[in-house]
mmCIF file of the N, C-alpha and C atoms, coordinates in Angstrom:
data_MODEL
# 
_entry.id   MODEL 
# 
loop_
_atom_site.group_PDB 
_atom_site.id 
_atom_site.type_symbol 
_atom_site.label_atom_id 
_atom_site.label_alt_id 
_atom_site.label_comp_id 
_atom_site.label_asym_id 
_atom_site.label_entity_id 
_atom_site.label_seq_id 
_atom_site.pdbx_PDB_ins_code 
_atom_site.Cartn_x 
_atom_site.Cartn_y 
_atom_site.Cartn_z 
_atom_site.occupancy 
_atom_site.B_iso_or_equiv 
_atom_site.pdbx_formal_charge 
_atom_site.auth_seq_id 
_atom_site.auth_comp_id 
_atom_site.auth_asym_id 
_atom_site.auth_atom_id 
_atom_site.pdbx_PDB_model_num 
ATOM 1   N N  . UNK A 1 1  ? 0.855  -1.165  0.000   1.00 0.00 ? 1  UNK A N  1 
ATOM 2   C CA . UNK A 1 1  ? 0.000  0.000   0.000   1.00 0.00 ? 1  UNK A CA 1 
ATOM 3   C C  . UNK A 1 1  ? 0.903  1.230   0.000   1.00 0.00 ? 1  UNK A C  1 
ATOM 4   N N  . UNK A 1 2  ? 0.535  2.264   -0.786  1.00 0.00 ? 2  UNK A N  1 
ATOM 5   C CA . UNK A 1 2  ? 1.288  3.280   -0.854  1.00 0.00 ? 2  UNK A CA 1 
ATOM 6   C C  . UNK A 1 2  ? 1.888  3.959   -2.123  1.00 0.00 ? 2  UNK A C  1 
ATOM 7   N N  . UNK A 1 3  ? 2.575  4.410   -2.300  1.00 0.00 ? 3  UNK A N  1 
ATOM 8   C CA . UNK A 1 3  ? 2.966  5.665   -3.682  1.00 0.00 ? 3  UNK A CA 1 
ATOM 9   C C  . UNK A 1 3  ? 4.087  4.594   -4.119  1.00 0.00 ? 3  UNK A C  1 
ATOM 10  N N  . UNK A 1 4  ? 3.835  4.486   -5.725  1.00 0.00 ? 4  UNK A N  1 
ATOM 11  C CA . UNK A 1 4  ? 5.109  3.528   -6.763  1.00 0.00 ? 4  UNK A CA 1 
ATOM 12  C C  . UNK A 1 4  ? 5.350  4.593   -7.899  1.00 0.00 ? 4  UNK A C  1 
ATOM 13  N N  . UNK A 1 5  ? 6.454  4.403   -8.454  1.00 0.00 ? 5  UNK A N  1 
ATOM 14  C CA . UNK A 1 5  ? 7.050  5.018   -9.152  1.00 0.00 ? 5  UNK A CA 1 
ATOM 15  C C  . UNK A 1 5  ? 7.700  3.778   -10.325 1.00 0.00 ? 5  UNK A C  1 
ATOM 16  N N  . UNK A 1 6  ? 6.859  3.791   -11.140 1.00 0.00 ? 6  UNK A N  1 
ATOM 17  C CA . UNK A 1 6  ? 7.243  2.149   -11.924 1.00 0.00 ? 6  UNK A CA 1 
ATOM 18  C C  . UNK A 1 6  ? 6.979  1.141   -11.327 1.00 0.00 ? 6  UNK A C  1 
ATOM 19  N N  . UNK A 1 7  ? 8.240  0.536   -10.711 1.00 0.00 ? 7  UNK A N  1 
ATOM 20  C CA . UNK A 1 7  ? 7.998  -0.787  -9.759  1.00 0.00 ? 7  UNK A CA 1 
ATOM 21  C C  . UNK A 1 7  ? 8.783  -0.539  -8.963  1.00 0.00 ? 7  UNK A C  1 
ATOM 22  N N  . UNK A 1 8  ? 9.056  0.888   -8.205  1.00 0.00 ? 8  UNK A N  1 
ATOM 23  C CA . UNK A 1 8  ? 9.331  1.169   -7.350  1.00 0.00 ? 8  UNK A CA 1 
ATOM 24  C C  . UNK A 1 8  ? 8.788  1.956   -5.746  1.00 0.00 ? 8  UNK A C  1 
ATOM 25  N N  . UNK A 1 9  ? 8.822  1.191   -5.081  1.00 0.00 ? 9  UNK A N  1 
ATOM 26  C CA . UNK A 1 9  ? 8.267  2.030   -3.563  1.00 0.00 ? 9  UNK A CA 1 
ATOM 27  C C  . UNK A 1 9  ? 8.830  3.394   -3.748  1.00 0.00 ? 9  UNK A C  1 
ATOM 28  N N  . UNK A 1 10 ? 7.787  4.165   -3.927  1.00 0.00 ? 10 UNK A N  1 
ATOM 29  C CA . UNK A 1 10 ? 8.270  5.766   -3.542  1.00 0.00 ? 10 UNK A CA 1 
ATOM 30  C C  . UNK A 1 10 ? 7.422  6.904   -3.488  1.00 0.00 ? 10 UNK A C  1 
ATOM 31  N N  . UNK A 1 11 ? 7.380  7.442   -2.219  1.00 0.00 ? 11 UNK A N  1 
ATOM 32  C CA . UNK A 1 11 ? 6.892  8.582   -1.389  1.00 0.00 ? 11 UNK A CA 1 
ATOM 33  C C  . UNK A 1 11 ? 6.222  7.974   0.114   1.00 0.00 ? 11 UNK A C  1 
ATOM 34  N N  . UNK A 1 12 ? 4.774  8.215   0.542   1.00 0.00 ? 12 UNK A N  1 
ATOM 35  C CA . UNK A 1 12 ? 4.948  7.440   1.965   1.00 0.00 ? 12 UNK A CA 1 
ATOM 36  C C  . UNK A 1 12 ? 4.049  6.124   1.590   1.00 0.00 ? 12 UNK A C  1 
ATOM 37  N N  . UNK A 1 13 ? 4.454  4.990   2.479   1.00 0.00 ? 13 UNK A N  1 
ATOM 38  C CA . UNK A 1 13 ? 3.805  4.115   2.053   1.00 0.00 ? 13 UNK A CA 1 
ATOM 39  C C  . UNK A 1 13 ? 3.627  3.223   3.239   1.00 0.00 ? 13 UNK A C  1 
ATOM 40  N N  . UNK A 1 14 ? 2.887  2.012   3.215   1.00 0.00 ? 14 UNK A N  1 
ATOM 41  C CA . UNK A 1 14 ? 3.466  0.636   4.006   1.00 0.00 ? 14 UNK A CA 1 
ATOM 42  C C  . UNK A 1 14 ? 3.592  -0.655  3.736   1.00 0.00 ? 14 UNK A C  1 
ATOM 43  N N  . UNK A 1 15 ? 4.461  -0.985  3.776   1.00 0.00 ? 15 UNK A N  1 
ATOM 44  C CA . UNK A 1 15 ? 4.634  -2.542  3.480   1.00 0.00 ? 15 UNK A CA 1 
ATOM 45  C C  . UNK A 1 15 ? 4.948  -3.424  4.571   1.00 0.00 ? 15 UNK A C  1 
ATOM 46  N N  . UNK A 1 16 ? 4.619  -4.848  4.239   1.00 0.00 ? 16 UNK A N  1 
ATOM 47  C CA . UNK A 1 16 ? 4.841  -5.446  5.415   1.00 0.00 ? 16 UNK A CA 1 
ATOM 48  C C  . UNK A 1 16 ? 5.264  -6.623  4.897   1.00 0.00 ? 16 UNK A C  1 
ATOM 49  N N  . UNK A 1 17 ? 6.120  -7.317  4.996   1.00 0.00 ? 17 UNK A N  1 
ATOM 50  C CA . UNK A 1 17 ? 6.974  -7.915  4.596   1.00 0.00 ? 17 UNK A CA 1 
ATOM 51  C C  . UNK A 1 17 ? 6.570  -9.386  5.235   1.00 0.00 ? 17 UNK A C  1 
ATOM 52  N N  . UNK A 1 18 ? 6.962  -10.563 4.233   1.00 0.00 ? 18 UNK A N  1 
ATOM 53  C CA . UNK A 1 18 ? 6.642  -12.232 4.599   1.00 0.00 ? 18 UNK A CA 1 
ATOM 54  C C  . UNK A 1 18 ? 6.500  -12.502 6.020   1.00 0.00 ? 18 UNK A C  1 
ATOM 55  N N  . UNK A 1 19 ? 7.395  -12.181 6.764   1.00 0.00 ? 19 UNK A N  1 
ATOM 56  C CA . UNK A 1 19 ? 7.608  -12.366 8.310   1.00 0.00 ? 19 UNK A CA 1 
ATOM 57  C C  . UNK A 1 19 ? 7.201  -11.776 9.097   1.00 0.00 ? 19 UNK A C  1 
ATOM 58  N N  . UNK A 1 20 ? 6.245  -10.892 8.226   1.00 0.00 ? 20 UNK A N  1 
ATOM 59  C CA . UNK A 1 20 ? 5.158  -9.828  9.438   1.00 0.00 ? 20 UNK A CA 1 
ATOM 60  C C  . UNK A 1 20 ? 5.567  -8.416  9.686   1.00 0.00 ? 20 UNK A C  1 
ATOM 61  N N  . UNK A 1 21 ? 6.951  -8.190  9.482   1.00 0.00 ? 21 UNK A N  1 
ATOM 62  C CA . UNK A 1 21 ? 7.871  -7.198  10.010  1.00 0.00 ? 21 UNK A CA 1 
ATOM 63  C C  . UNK A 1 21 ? 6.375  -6.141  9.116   1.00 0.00 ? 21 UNK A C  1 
ATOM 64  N N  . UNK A 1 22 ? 6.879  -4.680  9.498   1.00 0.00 ? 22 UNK A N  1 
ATOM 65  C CA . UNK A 1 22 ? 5.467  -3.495  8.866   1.00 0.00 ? 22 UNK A CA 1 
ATOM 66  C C  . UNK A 1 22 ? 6.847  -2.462  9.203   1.00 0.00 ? 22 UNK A C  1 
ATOM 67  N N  . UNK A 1 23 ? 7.194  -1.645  7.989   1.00 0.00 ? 23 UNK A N  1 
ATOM 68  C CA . UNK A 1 23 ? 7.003  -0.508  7.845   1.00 0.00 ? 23 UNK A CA 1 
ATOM 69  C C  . UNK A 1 23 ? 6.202  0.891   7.391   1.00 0.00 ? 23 UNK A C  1 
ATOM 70  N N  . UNK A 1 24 ? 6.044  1.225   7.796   1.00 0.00 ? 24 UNK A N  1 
ATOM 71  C CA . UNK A 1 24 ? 5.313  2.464   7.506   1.00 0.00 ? 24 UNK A CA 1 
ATOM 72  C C  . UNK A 1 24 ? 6.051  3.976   7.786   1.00 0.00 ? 24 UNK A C  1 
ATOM 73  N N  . UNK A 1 25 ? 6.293  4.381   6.532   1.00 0.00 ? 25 UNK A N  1 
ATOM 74  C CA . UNK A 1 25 ? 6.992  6.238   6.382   1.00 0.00 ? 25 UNK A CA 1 
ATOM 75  C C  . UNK A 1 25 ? 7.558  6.023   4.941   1.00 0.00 ? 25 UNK A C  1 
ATOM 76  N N  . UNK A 1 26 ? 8.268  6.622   4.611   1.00 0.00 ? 26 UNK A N  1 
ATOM 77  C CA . UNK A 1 26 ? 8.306  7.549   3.290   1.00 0.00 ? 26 UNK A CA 1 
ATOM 78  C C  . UNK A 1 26 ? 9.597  6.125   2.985   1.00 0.00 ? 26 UNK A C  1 
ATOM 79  N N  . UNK A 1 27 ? 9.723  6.565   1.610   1.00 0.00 ? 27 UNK A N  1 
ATOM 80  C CA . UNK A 1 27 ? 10.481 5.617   0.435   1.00 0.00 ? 27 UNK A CA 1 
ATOM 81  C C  . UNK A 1 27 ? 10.574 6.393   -0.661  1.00 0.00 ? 27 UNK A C  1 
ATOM 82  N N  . UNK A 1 28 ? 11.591 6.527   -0.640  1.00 0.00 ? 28 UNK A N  1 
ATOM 83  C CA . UNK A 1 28 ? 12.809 6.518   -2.261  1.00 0.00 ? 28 UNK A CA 1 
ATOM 84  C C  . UNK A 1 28 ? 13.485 5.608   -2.932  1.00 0.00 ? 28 UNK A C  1 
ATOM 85  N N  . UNK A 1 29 ? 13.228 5.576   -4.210  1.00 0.00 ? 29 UNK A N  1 
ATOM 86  C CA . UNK A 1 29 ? 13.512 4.355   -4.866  1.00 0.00 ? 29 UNK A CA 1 
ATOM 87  C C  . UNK A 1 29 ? 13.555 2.943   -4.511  1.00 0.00 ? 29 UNK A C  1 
ATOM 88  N N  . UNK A 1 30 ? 12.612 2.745   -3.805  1.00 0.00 ? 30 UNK A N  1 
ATOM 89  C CA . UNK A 1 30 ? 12.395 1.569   -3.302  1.00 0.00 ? 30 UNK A CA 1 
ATOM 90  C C  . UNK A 1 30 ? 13.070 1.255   -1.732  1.00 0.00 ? 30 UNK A C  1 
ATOM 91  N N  . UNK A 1 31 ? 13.820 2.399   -1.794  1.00 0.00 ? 31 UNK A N  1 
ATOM 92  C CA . UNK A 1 31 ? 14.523 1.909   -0.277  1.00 0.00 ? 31 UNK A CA 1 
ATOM 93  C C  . UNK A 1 31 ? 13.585 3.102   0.240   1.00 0.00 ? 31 UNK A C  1 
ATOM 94  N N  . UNK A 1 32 ? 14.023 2.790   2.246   1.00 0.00 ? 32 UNK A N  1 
ATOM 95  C CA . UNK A 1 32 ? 13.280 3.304   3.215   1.00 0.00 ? 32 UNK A CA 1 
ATOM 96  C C  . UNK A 1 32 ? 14.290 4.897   3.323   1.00 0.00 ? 32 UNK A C  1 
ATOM 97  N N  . UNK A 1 33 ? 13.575 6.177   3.964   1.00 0.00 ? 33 UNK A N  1 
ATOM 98  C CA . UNK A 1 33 ? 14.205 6.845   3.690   1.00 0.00 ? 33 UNK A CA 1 
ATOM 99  C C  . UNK A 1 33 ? 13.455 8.162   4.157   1.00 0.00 ? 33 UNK A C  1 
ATOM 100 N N  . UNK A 1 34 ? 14.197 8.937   5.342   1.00 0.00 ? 34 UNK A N  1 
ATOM 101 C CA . UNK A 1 34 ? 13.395 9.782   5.759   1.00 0.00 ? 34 UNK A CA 1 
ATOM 102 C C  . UNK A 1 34 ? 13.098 9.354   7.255   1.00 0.00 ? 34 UNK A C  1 
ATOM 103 N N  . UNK A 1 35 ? 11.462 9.847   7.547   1.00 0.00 ? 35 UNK A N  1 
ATOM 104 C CA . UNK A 1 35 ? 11.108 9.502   8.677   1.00 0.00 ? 35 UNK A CA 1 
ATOM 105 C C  . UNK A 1 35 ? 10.303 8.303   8.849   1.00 0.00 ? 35 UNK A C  1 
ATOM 106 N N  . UNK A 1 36 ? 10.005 7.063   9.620   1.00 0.00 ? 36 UNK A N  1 
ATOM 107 C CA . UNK A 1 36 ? 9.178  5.825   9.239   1.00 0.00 ? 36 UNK A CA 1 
ATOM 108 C C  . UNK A 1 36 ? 9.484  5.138   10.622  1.00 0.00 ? 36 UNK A C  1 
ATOM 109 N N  . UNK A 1 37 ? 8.409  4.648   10.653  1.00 0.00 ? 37 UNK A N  1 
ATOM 110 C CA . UNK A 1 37 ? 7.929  3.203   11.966  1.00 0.00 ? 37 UNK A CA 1 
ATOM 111 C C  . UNK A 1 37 ? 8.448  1.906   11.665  1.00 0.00 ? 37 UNK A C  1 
ATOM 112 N N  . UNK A 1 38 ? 9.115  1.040   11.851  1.00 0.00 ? 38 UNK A N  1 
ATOM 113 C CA . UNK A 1 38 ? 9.425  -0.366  11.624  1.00 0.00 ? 38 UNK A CA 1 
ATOM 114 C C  . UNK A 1 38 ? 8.987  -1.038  12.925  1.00 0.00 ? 38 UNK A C  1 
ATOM 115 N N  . UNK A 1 39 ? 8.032  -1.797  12.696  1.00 0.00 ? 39 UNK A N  1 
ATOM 116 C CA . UNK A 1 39 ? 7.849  -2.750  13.839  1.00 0.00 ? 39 UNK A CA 1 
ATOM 117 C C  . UNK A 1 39 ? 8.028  -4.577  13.607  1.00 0.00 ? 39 UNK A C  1 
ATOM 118 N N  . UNK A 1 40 ? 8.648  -5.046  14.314  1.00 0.00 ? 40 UNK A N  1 
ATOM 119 C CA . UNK A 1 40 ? 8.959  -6.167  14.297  1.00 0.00 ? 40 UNK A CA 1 
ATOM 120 C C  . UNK A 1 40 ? 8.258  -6.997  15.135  1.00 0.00 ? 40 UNK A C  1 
ATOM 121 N N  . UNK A 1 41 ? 8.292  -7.985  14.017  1.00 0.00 ? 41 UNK A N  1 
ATOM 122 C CA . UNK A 1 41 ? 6.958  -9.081  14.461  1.00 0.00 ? 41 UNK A CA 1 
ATOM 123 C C  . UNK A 1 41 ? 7.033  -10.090 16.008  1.00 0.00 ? 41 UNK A C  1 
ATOM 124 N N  . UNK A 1 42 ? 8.433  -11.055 15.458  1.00 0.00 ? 42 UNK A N  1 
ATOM 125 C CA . UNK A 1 42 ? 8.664  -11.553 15.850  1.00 0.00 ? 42 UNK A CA 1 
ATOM 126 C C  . UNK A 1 42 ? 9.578  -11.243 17.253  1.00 0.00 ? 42 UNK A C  1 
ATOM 127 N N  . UNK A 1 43 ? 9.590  -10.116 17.435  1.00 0.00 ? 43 UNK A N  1 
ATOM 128 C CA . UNK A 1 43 ? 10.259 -10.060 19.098  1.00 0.00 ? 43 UNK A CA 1 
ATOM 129 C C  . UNK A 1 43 ? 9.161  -8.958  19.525  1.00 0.00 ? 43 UNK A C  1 
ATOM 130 N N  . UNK A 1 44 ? 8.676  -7.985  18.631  1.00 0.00 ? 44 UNK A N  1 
ATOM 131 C CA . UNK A 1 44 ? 7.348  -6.664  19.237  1.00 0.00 ? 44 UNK A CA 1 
ATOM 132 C C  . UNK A 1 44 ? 8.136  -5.592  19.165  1.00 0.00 ? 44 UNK A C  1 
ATOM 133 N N  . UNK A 1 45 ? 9.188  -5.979  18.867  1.00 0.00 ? 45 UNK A N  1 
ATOM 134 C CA . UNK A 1 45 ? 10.135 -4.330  19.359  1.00 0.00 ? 45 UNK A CA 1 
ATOM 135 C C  . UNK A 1 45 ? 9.863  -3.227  17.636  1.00 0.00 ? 45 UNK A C  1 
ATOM 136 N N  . UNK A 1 46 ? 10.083 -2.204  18.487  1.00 0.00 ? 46 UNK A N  1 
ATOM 137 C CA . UNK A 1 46 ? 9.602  -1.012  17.109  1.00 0.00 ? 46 UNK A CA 1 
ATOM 138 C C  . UNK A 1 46 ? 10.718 -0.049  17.204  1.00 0.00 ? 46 UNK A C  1 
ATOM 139 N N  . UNK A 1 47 ? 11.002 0.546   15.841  1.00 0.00 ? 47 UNK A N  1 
ATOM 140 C CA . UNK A 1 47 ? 11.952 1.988   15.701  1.00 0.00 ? 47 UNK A CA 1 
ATOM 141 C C  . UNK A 1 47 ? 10.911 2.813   15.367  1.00 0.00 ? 47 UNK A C  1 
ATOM 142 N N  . UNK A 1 48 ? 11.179 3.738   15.788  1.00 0.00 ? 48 UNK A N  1 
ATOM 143 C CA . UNK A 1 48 ? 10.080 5.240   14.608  1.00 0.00 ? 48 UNK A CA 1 
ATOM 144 C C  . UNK A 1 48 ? 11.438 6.067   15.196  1.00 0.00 ? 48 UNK A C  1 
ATOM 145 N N  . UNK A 1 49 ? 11.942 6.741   14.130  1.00 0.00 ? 49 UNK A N  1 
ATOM 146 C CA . UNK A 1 49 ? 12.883 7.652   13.388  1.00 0.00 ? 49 UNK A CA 1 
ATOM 147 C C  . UNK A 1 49 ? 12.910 7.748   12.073  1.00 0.00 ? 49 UNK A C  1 
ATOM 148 N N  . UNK A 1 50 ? 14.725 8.096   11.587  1.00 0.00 ? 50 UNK A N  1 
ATOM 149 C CA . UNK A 1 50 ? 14.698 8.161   10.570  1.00 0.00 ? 50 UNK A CA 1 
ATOM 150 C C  . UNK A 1 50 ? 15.978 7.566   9.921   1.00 0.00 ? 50 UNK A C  1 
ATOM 151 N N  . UNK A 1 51 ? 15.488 6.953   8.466   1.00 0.00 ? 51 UNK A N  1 
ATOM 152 C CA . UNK A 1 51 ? 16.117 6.098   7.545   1.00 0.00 ? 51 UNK A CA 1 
ATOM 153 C C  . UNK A 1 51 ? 16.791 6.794   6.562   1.00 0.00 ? 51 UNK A C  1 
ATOM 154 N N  . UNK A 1 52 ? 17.914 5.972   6.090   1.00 0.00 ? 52 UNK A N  1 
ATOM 155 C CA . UNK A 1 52 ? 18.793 6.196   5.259   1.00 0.00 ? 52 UNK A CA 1 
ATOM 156 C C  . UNK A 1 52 ? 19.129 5.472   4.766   1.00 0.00 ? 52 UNK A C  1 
ATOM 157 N N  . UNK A 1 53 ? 18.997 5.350   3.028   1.00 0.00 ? 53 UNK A N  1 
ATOM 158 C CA . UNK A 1 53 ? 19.171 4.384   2.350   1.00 0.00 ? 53 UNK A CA 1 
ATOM 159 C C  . UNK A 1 53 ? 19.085 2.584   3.033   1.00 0.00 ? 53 UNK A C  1 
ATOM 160 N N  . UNK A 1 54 ? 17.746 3.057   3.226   1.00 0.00 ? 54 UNK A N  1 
ATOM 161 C CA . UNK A 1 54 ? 16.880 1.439   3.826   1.00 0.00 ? 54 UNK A CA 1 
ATOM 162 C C  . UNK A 1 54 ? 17.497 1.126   5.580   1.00 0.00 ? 54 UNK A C  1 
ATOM 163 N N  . UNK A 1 55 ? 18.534 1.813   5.785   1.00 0.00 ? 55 UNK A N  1 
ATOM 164 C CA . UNK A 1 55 ? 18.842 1.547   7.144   1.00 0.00 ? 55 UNK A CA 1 
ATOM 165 C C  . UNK A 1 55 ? 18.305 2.563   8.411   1.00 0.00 ? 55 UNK A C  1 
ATOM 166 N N  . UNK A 1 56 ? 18.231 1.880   9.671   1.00 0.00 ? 56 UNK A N  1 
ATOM 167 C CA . UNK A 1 56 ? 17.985 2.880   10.697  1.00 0.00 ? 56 UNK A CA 1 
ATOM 168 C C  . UNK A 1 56 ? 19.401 4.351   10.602  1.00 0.00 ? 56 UNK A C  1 
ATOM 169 N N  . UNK A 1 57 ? 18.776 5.621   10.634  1.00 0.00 ? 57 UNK A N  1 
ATOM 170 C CA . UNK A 1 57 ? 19.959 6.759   10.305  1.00 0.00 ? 57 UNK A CA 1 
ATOM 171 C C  . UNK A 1 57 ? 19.688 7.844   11.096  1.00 0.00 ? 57 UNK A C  1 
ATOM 172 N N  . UNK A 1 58 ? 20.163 8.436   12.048  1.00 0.00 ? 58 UNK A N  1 
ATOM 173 C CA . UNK A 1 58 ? 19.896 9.788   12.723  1.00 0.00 ? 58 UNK A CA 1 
ATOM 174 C C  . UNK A 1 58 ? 18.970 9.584   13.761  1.00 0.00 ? 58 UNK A C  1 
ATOM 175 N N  . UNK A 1 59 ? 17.828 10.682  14.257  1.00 0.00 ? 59 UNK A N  1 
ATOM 176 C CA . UNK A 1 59 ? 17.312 10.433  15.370  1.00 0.00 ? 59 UNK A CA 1 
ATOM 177 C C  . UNK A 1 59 ? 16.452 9.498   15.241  1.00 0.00 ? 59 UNK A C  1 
ATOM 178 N N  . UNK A 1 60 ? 15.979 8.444   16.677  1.00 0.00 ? 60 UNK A N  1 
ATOM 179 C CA . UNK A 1 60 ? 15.367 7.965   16.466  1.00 0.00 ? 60 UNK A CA 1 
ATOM 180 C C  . UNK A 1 60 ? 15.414 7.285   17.391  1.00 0.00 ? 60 UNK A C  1 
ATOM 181 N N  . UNK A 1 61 ? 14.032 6.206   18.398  1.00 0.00 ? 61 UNK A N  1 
ATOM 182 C CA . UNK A 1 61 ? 14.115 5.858   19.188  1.00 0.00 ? 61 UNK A CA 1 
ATOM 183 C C  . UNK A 1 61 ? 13.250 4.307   18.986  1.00 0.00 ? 61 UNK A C  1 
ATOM 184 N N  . UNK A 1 62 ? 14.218 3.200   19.848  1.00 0.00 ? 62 UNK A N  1 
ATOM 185 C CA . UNK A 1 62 ? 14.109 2.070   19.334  1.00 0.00 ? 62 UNK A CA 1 
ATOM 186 C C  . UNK A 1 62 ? 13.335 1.224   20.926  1.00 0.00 ? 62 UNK A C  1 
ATOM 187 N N  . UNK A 1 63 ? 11.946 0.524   20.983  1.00 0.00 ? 63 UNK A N  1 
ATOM 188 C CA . UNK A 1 63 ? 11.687 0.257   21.733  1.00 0.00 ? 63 UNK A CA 1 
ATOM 189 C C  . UNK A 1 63 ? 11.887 -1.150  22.012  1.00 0.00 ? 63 UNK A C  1 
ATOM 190 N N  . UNK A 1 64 ? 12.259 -2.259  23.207  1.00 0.00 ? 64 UNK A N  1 
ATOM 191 C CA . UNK A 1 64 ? 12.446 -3.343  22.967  1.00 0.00 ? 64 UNK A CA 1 
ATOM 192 C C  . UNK A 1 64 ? 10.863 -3.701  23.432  1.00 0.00 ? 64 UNK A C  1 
ATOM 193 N N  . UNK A 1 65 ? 10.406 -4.629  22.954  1.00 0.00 ? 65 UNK A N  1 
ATOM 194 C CA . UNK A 1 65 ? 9.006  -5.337  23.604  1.00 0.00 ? 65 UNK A CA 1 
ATOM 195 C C  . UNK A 1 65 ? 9.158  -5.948  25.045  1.00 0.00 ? 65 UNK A C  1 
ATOM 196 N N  . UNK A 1 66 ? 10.094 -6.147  25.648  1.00 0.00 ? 66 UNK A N  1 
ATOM 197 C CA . UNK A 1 66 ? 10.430 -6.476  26.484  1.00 0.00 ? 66 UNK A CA 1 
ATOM 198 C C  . UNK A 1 66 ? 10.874 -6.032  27.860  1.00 0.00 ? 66 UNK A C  1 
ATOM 199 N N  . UNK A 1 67 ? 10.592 -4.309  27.214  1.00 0.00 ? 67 UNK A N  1 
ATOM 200 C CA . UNK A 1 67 ? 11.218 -3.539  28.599  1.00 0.00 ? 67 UNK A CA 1 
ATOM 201 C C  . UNK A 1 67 ? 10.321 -3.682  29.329  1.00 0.00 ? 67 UNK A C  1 
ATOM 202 N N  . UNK A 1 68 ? 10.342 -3.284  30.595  1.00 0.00 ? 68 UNK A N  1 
ATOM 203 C CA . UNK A 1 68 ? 9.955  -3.606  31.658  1.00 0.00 ? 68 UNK A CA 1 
ATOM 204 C C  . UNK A 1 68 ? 9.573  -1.900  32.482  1.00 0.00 ? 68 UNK A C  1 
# 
């Protein structure tokens, strides 16, 4: 779901990937990029910051599912 550019992810969108993982925030050329939510399935833990060329980049705060 979200903005393509050919067959490319780009502007804000969300995808959620085989293993459940969900991002949701902005995309350039198919990579992640900007500001965006990644939440992970399989442990609960979430980032919301910001991405750079598909990786976690700059501010941003990473929660474990597990804190206490």
């Amino acid at each position: 779901m979200g903005n393509w550019v050919g067959t490319k992810r780009h502007g804000s969108g969300k995808f959620t990937w085989k293993n459940g993982d969900v991002y949701d925030g902005k995309f350039e050329e198919d990579k992640r990029l900007g500001r965006g939510k990644m939440t992970f399935k399989e442990t609960g833990d979430v980032y919301e910051g910001e991405w750079r060329e598909d990786k976690m980049n700059g501010d941003g705060k990473y929660t474990w599912a597990d804190e206490s």
